[in-house]
N, C-alpha and C positions, 0 to 999 in steps of 0.2 A: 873563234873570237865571238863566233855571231849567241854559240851558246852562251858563253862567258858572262855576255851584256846581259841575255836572257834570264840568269841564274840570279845576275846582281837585281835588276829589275825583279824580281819575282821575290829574293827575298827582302828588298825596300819598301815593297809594298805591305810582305807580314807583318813586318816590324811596326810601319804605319799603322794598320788596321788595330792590332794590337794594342799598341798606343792609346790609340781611338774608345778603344773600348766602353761601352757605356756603363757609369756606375749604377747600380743597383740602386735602387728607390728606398730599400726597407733592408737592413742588414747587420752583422758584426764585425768588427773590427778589434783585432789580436795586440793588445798591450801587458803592460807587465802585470801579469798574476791572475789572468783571465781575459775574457772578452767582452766588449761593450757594446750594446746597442745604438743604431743611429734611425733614420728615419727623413726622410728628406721631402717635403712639403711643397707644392707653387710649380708653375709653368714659367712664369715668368723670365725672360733675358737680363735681369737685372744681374748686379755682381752677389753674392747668395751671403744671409744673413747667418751665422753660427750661433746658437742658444747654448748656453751653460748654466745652467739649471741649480739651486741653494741647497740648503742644505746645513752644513755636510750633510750626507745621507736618502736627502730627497730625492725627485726622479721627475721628467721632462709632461709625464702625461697632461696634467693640468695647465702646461703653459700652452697647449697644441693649439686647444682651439682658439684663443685669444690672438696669439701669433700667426696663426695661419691666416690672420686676415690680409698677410703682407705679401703671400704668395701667388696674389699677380701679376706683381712685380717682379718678383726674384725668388730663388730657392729658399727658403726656411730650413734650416737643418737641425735635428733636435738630437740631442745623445743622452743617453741614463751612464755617469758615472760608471765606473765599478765601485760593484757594488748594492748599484741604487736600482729602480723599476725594472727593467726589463734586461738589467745588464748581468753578469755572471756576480757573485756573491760570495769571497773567499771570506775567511772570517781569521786570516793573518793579518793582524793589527801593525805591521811593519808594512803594510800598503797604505795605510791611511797615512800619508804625509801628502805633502803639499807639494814638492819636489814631481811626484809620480803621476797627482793629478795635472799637473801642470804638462809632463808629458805626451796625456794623452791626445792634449790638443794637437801636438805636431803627430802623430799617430791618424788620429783623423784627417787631417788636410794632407798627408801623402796619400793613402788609402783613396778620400775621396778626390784628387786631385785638385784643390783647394788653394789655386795660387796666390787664388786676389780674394778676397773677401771682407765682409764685414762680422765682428765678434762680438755679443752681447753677452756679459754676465750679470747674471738675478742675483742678489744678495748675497749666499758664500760664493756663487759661481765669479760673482767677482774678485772675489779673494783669490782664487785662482788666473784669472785673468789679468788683473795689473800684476800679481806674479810670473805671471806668460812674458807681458809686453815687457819688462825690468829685467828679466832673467835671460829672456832669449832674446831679447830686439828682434821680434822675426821681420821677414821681407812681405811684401804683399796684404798688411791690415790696412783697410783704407782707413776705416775710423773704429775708435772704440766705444760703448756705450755699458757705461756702468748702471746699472738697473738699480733702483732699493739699495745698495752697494753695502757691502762690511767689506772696508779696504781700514780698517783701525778699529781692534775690540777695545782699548783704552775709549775709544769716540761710541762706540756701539752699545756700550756698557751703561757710558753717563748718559745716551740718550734713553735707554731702557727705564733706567731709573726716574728721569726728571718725567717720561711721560705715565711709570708709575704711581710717582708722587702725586698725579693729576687724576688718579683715579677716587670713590669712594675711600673712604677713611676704614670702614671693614673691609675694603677687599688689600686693603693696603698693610691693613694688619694682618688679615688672613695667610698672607701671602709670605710675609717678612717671619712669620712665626714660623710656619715649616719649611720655608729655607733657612734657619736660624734651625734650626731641629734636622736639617739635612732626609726631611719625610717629604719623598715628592710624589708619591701614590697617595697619600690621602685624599678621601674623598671632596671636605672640605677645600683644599689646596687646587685641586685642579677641575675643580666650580671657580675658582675667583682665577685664578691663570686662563680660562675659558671665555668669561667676562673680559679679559686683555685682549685675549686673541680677536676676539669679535668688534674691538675697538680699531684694533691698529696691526692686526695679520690678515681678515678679508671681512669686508662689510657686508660685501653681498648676503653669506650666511653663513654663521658657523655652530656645530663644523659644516663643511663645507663638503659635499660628494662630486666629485668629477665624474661621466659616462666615461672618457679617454681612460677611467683610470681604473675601474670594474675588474678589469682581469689581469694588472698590473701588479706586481711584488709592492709592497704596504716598503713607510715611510722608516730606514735601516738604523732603528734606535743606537746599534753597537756602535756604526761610524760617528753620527752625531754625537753619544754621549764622547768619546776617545777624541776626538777632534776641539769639539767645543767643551759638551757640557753638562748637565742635566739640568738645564733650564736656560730660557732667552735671555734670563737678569744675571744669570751666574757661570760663568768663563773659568775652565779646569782644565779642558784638556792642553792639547797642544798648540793651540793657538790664544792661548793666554796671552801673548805677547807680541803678537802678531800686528805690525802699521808700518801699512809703506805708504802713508800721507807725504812724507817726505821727500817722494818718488817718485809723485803725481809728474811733478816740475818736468821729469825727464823724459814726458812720453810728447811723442811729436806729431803723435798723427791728433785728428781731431777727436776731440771724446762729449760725449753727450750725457751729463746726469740727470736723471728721470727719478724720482721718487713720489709718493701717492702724499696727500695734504696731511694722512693722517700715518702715516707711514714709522713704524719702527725706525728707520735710514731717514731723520728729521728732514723737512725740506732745509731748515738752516745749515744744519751741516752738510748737505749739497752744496749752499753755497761757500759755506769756510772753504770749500774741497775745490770749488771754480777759481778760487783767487788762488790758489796752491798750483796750479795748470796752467799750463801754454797756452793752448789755444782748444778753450771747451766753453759748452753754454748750459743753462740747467732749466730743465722743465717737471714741471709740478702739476701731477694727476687730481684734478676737484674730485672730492668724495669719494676716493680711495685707499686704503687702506697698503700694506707690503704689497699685498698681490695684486698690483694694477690692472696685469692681465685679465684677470679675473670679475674685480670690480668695477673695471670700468675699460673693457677690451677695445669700444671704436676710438675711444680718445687716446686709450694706449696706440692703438695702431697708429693714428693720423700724428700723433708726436713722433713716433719712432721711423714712421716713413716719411715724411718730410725732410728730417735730419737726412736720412740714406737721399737720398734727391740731390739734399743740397751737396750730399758727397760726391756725389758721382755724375753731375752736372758743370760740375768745376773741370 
């Protein structure tokens, strides 16, 4: 008998330890059609932040150090898509749906055991994320924070244009002419798309070189054009049709909209999207551009960590 107990004891304890195990700081994680990179930032006890990164196609490097400013508080967790920076790169175009990225978030939170947490998505990463929260209702989001957000290319589209219309009158023609001509290499064309970017994708400087990003896989034109597009004004791929504005209504936990003053994701349509919502608030980054991280990192921080506060203080 005395062994018996002995036996049970000894293997309660493996099992335990096991259990226990500590996740990996830096690593891959096995979903459908390859493996993803993650990266997990901060010492912190807080409940740990999840970044989902835009795109389509883009990759986590450039959000790192902006967002790591949060990580003495709590863990930071950063993943490259498939596909994207650091993560595996299949070039079967039946992975790029919305369905599979959506999956890989529950992919990550078992892997990294990821009960409770907080989920941020940057601009398509939000696309993916209110299709997370609608699709799966998972357990354990304390709050969601839709970054720069494309949750409606109908809405994404007229904001592109109306902050187009605001540009130079030749960049404006420049621009309408060889997307009218379907020629998006010309040199002409992306001089004046360049002049865009440096208004309302990152002020600080463009282009824009990340050190995070030096020896990281370049930005996966195949996903973006097949998904979106070939260009920020003009929507073709498979998410032509894509708004779950309507959807907003039915998320419960709390959501936080963040967009930059000068931001593609307008501050006004932040707020159309607050009165659409339960229970969310909206903050707007001064002289910043999409990439608040970027242009403007201590304020992005001190917005985005006050909000976790007020979540996790209740």
């Amino acid at each position: 008998m005395k062994k018996l107990t002995y036996l049970f004891i000894t293997l309660f304890l493996f099992i335990n330890v096991s259990c226990q195990k500590e996740v990996e700081r830096e690593g891959y994680v096995d979903v459908e059609g390859g493996k993803i990179w993650y990266k997990i930032i901060g010492e912190g006890n807080g409940v740990p932040l999840l970044i989902l990164h835009g795109g389509p196609g883009s990759r986590s490097c450039s959000m790192i150090s902006g967002f790591s400013l949060l990580g003495d508080e709590r863990p930071i967790i950063f993943y490259d898509q498939l596909g994207s920076g650091n993560s595996e790169r299949p070039t079967d175009t039946t992975l790029w749906n919305t369905e599979r990225f959506v999956d890989e978030i529950d992919h990550l939170r078992k892997n990294l055991n990821l009960k409770e947490l907080h989920i941020l998505g940057h601009s398509c990463g939000s696309t993916f994320l209110i299709e997370y929260m609608i699709t799966k209702k998972p357990e354990g989001v304390k709050s969601v924070i839709f970054s720069s957000p494309m949750i409606s290319t109908p809405d994404w589209i007229a904001d592109a244009k109306l902050l187009l219309s605001q540009m130079p009158a030749n960049i404006q023609d420049t621009i309408h002419k060889f997307e009218t001509l379907k020629n998006y290499s010309a040199p002409a064309y992306l001089a004046a798309t360049d002049s865009f970017y440096a208004r309302h994708l990152i002020r600080k400087s463009w282009p824009y070189k990340s050190v995070e990003c030096e020896n990281v896989g370049s930005f996966n034109e195949q996903v973006y054009n097949y998904m979106w597009g070939p260009t920020e004004f003009t929507a073709t791929g498979t998410l032509i049709d894509f708004d779950r504005t309507a959807d907003l209504e039915k998320i419960e936990e709390p959501i936080l909209f963040v967009t930059g003053e000068y931001d593609e994701a307008r501050p006004e349509t932040m707020h159309k999207y607050q009165k659409m919502s339960q229970n969310s608030s909206v903050q707007i980054i001064g002289n910043a551009a999409h990439m608040t991280m970027i242009d403007q990192p201590e304020k992005m921080a001190e917005v985005v960590g006050n909000f976790l506060r007020s979540i996790d203080n209740n």
